[in-house]
DOPATI-958500 format. One record per residue: x, z, y of N, C-alpha, C in turn. Coordinates in steps of 0.1 Angstrom, whole numbers, plus 5000, padded with zeros to 4 digits. Each point is the difference from the previous one (the first is absolute). Example, Ala and Ser with C-alpha at 12.3 -4.5 7.8 and 13.67 -1.06 7.14 Angstrom:
513250784943499150005012500950005012/499649935011500950005011499250085011/
! end
This chain:
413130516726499950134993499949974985/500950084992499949964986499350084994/499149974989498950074998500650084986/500150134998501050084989498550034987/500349954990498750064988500950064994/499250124995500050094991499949964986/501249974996499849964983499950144989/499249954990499550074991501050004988/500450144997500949984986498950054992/500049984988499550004982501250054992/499650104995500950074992500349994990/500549974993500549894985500550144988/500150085005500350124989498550064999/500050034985498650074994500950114993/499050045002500150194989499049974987/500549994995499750044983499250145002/498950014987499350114999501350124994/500649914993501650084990500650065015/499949945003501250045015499150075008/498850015002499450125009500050104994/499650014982500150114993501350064999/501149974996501350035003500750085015/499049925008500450105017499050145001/498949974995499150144999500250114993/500549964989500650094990501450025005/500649945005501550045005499950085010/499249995011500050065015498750124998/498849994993498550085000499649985009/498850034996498450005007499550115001/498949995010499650145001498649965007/499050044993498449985006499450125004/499450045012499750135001498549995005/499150044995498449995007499650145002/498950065007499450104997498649945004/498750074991498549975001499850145005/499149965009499350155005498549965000/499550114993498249945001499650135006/499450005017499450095006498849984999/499150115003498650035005499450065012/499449995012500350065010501250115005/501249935001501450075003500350124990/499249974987500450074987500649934987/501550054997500549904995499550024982/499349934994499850004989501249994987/500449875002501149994987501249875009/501150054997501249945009500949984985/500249855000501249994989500549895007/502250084989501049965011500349944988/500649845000500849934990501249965005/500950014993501249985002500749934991/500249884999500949914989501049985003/501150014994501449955001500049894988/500849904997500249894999502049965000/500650014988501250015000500649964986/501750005000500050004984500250134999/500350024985500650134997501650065008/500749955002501450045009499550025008/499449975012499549995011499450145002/498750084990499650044998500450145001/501549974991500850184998500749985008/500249915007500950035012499050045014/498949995003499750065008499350144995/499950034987500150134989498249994996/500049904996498350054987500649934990/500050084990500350034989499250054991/498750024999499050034993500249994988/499949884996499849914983501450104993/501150055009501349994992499550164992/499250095004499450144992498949964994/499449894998498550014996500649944985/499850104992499849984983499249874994/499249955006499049894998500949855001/500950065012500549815006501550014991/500750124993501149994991500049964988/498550024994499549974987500150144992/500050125006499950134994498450044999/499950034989498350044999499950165005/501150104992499350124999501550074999/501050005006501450054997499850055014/499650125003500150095010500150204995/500550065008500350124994498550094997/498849935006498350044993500249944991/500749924986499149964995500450134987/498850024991500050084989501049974992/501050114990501049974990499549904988/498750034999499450004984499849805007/500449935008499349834999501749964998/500149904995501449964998500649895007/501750024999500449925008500149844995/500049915013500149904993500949924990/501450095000501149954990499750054985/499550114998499750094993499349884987/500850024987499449884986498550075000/499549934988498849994996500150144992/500949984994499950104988500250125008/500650055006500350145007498950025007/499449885009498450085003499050034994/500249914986498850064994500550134990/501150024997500550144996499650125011/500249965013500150115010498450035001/499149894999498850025001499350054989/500449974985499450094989500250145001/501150025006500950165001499050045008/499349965018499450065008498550014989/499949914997498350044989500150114994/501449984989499850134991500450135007/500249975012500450185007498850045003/499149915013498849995002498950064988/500149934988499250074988500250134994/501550035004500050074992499850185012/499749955008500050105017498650015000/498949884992498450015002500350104988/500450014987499650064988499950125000/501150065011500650145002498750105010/499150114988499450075008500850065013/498850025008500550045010499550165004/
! end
């Protein structure tokens, strides 16, 4: 009777940290937990976390898009249809805001002078 062993293979290919990051961000991740803290079958406080883990393509293609409306992540401070006429834009010279801004003073002063 011939006696058959089971040989052991070792795997000679390694993954790079560059190359796991590259598949996670290519393919996404997704972590989902929920905490429940009860008290006699009374549920106190339950939080649900949800991470995704992706690149940006990945991201709008399965549709979150968040960052692409948020004025903060474009580098827009205050260019929305609330903001007041009287703050100026940012192309707008030095000299014309401070013209447009002596004009709003002397209107302003001259609107306090005027009995009422």
């Amino acid at each position: 009777m011939a006696v058959q062993r089971a040989t052991l293979t070792h795997s000679t290919n390694s993954t790079s940290v560059a190359d796991l990051l590259e598949r996670v961000l290519d393919k996404g991740i997704v972590i989902a937990g929920d905490i429940r803290i009860k008290l006699v079958d009374v549920e106190l406080l339950t939080i649900q976390l949800r991470l995704v883990i992706c690149s940006v393509d990945k991201a709008r293609e399965i549709g979150i898009d968040w960052w692409s409306d948020n004025a903060m992540f474009r580098g827009l401070t205050r260019q929305s249809a609330d903001v007041e006429p009287s703050l100026p834009a940012p192309s707008e010279s030095l000299e014309s805001r401070l013209a447009r801004l002596e004009g709003l003073l002397l209107s302003q002063a001259a609107g306090a002078e005027r009995p009422t």
